[in-house]
Z-matrix of the N, CA and C atoms (Angstrom, degrees):
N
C 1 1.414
C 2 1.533 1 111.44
N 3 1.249 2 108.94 1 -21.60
C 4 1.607 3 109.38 2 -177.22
C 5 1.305 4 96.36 3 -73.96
N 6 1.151 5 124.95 4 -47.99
C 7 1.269 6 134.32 5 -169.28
C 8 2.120 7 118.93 6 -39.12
N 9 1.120 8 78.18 7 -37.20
C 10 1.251 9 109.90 8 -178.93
C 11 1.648 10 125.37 9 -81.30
N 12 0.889 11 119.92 10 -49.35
C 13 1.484 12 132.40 11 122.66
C 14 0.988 13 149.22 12 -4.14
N 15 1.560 14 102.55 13 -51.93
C 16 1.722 15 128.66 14 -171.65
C 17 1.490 16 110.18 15 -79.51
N 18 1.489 17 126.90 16 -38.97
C 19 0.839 18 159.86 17 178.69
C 20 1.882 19 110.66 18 -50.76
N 21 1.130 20 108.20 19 -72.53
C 22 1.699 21 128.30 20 -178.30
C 23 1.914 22 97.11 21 -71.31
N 24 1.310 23 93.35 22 -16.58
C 25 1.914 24 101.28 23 -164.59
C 26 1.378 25 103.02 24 -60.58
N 27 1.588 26 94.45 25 -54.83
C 28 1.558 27 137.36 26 -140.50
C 29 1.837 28 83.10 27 -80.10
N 30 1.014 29 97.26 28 -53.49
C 31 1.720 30 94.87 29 178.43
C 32 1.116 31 131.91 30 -49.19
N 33 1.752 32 106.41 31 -62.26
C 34 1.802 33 120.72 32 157.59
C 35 1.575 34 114.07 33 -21.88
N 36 1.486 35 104.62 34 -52.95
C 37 1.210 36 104.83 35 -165.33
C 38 1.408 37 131.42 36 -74.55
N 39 1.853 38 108.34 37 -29.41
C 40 1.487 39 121.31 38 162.27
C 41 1.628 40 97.40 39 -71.11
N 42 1.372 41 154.24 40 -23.01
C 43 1.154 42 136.06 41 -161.42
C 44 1.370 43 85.35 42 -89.71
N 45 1.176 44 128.18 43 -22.45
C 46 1.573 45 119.94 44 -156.38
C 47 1.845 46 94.34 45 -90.99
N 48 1.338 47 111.00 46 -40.13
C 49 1.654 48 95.86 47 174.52
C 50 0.911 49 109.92 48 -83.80
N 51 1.274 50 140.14 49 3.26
C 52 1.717 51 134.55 50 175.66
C 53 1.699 52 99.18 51 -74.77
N 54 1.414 53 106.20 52 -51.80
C 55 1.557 54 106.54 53 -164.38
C 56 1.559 55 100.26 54 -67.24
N 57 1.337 56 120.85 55 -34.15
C 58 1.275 57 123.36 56 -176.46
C 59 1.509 58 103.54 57 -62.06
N 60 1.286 59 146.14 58 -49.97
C 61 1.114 60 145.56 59 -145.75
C 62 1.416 61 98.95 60 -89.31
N 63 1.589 62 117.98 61 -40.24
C 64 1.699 63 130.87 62 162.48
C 65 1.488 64 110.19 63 -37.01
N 66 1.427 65 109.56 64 -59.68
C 67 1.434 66 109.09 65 -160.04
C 68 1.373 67 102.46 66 -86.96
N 69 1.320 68 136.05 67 -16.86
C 70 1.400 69 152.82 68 143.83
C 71 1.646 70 103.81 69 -19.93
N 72 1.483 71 120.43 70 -72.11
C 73 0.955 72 132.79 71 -172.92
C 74 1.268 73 118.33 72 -64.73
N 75 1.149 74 106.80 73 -43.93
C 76 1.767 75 119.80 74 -163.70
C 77 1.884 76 88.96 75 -74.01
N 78 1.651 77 101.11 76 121.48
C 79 1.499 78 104.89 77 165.72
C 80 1.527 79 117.02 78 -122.48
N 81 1.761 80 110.47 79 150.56
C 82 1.412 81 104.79 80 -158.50
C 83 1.711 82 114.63 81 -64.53
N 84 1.392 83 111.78 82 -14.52
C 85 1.769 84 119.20 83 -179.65
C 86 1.594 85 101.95 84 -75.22
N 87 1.619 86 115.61 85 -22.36
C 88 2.026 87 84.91 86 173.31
C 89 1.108 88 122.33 87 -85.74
N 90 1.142 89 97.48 88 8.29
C 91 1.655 90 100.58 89 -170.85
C 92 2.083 91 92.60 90 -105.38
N 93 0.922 92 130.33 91 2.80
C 94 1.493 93 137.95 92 172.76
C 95 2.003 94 103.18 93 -110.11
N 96 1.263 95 123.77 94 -7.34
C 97 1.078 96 128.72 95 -176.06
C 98 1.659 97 110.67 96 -72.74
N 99 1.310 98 130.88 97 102.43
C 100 1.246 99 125.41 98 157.94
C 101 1.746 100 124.97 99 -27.36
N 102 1.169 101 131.81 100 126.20
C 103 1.700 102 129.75 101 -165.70
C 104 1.840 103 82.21 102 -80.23
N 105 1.747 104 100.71 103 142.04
C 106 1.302 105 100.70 104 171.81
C 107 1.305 106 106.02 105 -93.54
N 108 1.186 107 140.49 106 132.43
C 109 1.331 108 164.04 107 48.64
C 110 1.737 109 107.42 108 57.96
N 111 1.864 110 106.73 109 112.97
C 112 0.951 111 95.84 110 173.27
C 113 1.867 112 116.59 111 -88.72
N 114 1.452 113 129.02 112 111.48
C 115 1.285 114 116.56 113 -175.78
C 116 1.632 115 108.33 114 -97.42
N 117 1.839 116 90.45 115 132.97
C 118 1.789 117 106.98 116 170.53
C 119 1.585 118 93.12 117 -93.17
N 120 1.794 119 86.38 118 153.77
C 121 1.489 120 108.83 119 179.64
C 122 1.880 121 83.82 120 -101.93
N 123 0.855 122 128.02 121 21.96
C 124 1.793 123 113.61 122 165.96
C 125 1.711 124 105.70 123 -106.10
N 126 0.851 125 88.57 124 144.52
C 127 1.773 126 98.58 125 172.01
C 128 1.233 127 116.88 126 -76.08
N 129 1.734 128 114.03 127 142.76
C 130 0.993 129 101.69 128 167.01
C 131 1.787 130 152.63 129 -96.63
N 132 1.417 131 81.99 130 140.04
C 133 2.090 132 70.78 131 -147.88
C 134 1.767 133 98.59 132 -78.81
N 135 1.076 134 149.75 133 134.55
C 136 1.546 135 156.30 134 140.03
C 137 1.230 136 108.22 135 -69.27
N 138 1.157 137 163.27 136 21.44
C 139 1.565 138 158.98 137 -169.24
C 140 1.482 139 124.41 138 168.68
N 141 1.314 140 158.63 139 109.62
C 142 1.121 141 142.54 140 -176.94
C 143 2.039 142 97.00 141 -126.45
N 144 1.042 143 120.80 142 176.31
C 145 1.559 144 144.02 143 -167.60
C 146 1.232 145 127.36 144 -149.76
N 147 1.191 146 140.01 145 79.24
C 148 1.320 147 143.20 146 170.33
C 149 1.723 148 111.09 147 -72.14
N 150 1.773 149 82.12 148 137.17
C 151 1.582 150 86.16 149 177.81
C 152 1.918 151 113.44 150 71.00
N 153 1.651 152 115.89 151 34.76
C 154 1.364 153 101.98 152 -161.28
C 155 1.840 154 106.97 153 -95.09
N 156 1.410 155 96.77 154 149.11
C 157 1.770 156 99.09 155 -163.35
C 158 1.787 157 82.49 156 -147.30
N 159 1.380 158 110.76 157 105.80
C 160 1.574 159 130.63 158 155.09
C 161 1.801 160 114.64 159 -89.07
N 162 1.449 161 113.24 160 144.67
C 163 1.218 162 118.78 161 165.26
C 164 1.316 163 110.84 162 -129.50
N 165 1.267 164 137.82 163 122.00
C 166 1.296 165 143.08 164 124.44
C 167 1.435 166 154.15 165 -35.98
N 168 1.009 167 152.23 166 126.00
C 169 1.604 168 130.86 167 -141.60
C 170 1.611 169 77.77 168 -139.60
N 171 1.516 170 109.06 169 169.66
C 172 1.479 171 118.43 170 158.76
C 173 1.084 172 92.60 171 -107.47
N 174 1.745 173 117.53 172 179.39
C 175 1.464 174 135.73 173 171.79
C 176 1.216 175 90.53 174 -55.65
N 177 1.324 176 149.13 175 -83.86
C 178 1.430 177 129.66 176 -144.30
C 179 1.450 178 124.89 177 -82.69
N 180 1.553 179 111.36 178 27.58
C 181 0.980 180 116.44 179 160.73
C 182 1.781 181 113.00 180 108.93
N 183 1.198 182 100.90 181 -18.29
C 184 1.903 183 104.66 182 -161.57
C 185 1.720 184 82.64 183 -90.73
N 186 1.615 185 95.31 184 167.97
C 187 1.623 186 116.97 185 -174.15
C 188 1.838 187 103.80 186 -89.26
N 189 1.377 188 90.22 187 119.80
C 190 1.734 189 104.12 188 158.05
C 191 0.790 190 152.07 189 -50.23
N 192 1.360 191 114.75 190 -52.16
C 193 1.220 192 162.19 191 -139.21
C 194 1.387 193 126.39 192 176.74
N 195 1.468 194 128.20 193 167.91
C 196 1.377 195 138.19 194 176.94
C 197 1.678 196 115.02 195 179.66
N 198 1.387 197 115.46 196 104.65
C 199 1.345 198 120.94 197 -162.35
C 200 1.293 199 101.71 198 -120.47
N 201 1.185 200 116.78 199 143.20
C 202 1.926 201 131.77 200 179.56
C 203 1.423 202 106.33 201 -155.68
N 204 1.594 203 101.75 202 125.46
C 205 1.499 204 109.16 203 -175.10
C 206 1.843 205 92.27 204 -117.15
N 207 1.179 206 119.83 205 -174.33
C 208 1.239 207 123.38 206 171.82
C 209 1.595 208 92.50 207 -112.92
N 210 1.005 209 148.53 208 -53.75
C 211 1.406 210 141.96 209 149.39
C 212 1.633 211 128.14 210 -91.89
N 213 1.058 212 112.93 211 146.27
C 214 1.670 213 107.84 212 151.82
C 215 1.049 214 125.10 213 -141.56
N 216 1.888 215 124.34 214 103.93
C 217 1.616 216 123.56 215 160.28
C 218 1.492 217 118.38 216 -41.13
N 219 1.351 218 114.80 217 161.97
C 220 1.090 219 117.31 218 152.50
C 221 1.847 220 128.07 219 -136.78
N 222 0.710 221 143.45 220 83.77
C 223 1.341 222 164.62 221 -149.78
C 224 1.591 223 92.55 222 -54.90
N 225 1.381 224 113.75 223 112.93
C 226 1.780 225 102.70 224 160.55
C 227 1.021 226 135.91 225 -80.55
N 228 1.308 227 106.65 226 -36.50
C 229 2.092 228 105.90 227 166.46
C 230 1.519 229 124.70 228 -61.94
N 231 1.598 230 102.74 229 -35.24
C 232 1.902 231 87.60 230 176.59
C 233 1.309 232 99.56 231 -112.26
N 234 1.502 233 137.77 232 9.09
C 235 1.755 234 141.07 233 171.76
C 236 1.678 235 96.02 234 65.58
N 237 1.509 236 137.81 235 24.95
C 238 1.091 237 127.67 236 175.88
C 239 1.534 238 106.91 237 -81.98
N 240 1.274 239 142.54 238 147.65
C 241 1.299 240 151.11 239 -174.08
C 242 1.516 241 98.50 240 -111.36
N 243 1.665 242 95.45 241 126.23
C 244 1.983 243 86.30 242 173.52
C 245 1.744 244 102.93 243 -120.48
N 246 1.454 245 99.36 244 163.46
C 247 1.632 246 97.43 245 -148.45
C 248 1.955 247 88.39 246 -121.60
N 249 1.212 248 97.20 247 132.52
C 250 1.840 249 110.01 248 154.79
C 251 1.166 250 115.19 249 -83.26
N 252 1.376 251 125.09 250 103.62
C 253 1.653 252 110.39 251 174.52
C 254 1.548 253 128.43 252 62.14
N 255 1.502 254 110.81 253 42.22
C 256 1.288 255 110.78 254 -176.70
C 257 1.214 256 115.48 255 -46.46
N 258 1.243 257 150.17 256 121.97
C 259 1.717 258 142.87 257 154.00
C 260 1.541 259 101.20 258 -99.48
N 261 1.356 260 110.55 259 112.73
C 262 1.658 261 122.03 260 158.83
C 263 1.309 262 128.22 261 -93.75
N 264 1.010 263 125.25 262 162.58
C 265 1.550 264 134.59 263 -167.13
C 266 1.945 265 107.63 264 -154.98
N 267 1.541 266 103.14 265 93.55
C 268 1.329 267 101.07 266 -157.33
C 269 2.045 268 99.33 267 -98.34
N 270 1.408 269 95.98 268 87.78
C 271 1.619 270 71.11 269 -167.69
C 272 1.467 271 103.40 270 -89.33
N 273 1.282 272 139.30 271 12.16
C 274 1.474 273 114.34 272 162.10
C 275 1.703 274 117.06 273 66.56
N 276 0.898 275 135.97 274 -23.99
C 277 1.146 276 164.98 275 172.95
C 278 1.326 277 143.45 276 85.35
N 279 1.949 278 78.99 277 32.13
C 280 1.584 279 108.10 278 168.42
C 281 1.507 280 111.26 279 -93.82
N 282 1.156 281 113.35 280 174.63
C 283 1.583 282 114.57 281 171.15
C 284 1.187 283 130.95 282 -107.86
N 285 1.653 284 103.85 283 28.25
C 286 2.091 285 102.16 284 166.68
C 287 2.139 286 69.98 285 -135.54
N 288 1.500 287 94.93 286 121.72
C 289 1.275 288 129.23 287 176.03
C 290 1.711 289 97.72 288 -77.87
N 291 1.315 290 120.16 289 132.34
C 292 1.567 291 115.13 290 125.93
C 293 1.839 292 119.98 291 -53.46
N 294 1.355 293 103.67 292 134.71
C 295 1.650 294 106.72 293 -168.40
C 296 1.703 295 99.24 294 -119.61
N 297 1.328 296 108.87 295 100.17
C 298 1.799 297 103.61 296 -175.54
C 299 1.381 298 116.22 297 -116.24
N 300 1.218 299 131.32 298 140.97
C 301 1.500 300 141.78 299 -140.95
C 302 1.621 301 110.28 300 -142.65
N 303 0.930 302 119.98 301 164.36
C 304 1.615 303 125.01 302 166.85
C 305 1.291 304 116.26 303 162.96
N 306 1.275 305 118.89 304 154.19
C 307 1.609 306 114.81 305 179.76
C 308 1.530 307 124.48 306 -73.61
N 309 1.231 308 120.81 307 -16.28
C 310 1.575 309 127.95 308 173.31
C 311 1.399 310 100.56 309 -151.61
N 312 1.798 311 118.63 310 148.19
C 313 1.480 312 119.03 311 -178.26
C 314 1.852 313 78.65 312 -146.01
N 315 1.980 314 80.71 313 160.67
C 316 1.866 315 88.79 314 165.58
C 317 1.468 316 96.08 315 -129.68
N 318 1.434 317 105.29 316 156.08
C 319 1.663 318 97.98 317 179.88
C 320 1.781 319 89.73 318 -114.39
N 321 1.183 320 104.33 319 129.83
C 322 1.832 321 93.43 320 163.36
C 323 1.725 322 118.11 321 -72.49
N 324 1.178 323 107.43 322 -173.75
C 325 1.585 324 119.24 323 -171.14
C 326 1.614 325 96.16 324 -71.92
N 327 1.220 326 99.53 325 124.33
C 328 1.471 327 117.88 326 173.08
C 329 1.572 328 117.69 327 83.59
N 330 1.186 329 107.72 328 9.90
C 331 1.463 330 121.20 329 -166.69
C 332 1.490 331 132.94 330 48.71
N 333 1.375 332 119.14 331 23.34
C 334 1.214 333 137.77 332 176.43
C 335 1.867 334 99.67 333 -50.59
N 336 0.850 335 106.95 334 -38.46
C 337 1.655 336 122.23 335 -161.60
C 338 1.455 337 149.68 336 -112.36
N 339 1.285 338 130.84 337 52.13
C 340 1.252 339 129.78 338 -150.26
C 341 1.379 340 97.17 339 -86.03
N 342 1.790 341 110.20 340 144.20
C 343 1.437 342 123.14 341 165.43
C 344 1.027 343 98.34 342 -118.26
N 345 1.509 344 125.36 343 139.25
C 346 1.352 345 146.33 344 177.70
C 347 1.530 346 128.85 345 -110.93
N 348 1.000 347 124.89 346 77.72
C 349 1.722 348 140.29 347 -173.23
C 350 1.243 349 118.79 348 -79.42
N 351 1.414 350 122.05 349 108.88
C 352 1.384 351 124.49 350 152.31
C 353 1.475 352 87.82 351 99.99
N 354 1.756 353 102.88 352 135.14
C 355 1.075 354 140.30 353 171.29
C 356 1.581 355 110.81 354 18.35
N 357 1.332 356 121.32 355 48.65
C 358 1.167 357 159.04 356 149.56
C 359 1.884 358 104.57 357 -9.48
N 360 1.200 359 132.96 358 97.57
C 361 1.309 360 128.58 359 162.26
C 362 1.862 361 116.28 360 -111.31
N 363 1.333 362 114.53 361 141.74
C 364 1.281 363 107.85 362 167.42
C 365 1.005 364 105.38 363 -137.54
N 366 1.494 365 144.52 364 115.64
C 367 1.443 366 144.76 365 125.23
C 368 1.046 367 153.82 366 -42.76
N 369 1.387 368 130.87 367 144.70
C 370 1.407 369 139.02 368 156.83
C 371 1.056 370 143.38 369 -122.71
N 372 1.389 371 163.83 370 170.76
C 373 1.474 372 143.84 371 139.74
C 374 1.507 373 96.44 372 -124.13
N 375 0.977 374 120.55 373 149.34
C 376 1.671 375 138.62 374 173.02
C 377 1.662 376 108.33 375 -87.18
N 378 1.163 377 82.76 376 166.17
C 379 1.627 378 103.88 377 177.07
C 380 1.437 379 124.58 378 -56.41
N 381 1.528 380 114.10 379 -19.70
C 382 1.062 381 140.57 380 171.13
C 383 1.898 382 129.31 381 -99.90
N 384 1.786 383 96.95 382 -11.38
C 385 1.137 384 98.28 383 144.73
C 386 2.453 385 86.59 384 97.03
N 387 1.104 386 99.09 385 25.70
C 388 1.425 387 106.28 386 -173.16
C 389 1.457 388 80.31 387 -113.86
N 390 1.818 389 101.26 388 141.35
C 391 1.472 390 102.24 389 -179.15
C 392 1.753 391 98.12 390 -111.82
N 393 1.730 392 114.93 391 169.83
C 394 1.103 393 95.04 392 -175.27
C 395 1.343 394 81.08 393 -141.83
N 396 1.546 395 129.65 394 145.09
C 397 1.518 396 122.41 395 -175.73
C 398 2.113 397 78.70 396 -134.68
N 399 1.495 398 94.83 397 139.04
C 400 1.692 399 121.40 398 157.74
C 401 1.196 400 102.13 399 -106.49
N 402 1.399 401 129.65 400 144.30
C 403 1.326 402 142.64 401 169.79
C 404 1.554 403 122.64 402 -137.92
N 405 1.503 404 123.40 403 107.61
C 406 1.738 405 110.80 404 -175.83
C 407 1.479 406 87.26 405 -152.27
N 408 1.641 407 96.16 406 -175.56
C 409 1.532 408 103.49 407 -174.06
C 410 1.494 409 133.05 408 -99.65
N 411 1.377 410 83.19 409 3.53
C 412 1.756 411 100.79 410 176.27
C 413 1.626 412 107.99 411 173.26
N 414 1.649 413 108.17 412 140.40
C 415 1.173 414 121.87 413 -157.73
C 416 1.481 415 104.58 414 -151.32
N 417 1.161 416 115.63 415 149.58
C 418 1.672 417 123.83 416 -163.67
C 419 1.530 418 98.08 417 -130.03
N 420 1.281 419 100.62 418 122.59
C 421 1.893 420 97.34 419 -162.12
C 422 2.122 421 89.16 420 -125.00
N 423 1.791 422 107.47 421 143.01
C 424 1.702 423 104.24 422 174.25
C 425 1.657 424 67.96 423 -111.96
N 426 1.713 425 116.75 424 139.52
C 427 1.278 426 120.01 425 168.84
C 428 1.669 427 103.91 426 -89.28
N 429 1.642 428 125.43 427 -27.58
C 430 1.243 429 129.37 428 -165.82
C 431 2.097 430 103.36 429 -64.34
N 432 1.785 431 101.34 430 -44.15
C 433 1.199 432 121.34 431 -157.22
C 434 1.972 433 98.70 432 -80.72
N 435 1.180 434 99.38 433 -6.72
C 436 1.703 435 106.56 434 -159.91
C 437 1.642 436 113.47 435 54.40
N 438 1.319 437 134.95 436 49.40
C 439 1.339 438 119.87 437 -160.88
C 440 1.814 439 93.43 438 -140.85
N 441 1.008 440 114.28 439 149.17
C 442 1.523 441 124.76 440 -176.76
C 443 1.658 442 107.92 441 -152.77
N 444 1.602 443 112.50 442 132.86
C 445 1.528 444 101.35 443 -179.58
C 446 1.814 445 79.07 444 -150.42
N 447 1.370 446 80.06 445 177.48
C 448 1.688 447 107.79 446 -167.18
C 449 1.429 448 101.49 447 -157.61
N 450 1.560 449 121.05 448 139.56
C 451 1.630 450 128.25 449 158.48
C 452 1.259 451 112.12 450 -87.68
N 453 1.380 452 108.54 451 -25.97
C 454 1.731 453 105.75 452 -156.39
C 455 1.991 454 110.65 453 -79.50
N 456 0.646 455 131.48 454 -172.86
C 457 1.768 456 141.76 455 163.00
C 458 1.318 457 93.69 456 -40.91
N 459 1.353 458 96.37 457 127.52
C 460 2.123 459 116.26 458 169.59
C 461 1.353 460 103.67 459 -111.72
N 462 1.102 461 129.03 460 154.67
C 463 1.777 462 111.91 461 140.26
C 464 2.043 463 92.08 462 -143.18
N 465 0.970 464 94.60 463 158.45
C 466 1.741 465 129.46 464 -162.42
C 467 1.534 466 93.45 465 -112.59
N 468 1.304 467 129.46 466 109.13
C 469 1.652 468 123.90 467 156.26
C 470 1.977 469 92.52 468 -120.56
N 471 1.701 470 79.66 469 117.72
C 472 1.860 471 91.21 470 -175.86
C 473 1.355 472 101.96 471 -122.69
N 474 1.158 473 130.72 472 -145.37
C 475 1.665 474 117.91 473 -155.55
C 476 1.588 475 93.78 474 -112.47
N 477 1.621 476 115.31 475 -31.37
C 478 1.118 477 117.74 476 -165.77
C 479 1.877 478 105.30 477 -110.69
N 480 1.260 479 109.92 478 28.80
C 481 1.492 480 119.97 479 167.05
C 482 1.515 481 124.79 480 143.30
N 483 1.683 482 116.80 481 -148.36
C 484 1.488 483 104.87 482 -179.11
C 485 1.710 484 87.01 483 -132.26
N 486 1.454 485 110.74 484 151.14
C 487 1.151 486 121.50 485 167.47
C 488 1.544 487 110.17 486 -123.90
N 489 1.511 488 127.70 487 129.77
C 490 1.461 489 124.00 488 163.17
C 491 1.511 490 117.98 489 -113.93
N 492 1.576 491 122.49 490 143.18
C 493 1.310 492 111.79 491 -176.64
C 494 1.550 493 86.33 492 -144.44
N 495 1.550 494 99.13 493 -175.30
C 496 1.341 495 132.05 494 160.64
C 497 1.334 496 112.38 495 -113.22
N 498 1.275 497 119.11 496 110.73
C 499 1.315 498 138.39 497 158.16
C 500 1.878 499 95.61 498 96.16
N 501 1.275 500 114.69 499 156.59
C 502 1.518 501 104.30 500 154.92
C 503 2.039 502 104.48 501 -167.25
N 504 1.041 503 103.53 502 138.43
C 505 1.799 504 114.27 503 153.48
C 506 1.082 505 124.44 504 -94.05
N 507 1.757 506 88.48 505 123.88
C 508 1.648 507 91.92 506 -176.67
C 509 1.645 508 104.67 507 -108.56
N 510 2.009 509 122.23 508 147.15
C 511 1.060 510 94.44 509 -179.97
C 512 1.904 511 77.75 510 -123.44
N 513 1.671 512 90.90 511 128.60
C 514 1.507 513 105.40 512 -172.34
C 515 1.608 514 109.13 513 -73.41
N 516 1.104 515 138.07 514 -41.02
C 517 1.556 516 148.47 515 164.94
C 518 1.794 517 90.44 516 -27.41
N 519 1.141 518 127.37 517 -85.62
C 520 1.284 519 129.91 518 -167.76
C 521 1.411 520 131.77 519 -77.75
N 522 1.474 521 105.58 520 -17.67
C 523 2.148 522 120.38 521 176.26
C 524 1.473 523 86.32 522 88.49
N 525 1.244 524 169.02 523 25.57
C 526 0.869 525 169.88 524 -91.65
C 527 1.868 526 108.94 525 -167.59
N 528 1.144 527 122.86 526 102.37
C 529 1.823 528 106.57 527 -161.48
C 530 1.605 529 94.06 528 -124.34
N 531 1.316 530 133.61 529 147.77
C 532 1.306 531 135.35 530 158.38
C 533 1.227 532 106.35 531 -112.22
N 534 1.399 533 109.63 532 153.63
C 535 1.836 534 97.26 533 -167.18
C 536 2.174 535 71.11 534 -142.02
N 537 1.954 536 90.19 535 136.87
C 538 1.277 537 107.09 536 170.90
C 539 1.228 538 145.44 537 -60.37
N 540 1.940 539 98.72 538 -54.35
C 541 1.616 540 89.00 539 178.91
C 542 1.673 541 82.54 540 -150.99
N 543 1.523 542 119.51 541 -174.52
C 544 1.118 543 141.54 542 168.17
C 545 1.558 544 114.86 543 42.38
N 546 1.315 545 101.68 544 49.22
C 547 1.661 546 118.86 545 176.93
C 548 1.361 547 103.04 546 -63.56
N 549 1.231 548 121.66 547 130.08
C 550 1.448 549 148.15 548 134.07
C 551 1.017 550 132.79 549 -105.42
N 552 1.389 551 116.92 550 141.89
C 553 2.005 552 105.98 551 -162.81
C 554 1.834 553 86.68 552 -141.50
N 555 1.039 554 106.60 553 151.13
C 556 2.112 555 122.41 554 161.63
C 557 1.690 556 108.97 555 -134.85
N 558 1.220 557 142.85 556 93.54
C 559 1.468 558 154.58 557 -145.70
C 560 1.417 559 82.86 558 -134.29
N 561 1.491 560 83.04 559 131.66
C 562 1.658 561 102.21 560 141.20
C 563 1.371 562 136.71 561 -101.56
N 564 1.426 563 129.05 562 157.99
C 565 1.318 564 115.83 563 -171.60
C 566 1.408 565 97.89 564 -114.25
N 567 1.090 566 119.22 565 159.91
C 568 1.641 567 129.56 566 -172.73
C 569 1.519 568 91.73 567 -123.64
């Protein structure tokens, strides 16, 4: 009968150091341990746009604006829009447009705000057919306010010479540019 016994005994007793060695292990802080979380440093995009081309109208009907990116993200946590190759076309609702360019733009939430990155061009030609090209490396444009400024290196190629500065405001409504600091100019005189 012992024999018999020994058997179911012998078992109890490895189940009994198994659980012991289990609960041995198991400590009350992993179970208080936050699960780590794998975190991306990329944003997350909800929406993207290939090939994107917006138009704007004013109230009376004439064109505002005209924007074409080759892509556009759109970021859901901060609603910023990031731009491939923005090409703009600001016509104001005249018909010689400011024409503004760059290799990457961000639009903030609601579009109050465009930032303009990398090799930054903006154009014009006048009424008279004189072209005026701005060139820097980044530029912060309100399209509602017509106003665009930059700190970084400008340069000005206008019909009647070259201008270089540090920093400049432009107020687009009027062609009107203030340039900050370290003006240099080469003009010709006619």
């Amino acid at each position: 009968m012992l024999q018999k016994l020994r058997f179911p005994l012998l078992l109890g007793v490895i189940a009994a150091l198994l659980v012991a060695v289990g609960y041995w292990n198991i400590r009350p802080e992993s179970f208080m341990q936050e699960p780590v979380q794998a975190t991306s440093t990329e944003p997350s995009i909800d929406f993207y746009v290939v090939n994107a081309r917006t138009v704007q109208y004013q109230p009376g009907g004439k064109r505002h604006y005209e924007l074409r990116s080759e892509r556009m993200e759109h970021i859901k946590a901060s609603d910023v829009s990031l731009l491939t190759r923005p090409d703009l076309l600001a016509y104001r609702g005249t018909e010689l447009p400011w024409h503004v360019r760059s290799e990457r733009g961000e639009v903030s939430p609601g579009g109050e705000q465009v930032e303009l990155i990398d090799d930054v061009v903006v154009e014009r030609t006048d009424a008279k057919g004189r072209p005026t090209v701005v060139t820097t490396s980044r530029m912060t444009v309100w399209p509602e306010k017509d106003y665009a400024e930059t700190r970084q290196a400008v340069r000005i190629d206008a019909a009647n010479g070259v201008t270089t500065a540090n920093g400049m405001k432009a107020y687009l409504d009027d062609g009107r540019m203030l340039l900050l600091s370290n003006v240099r100019g080469q003009h010709e005189l006619r």
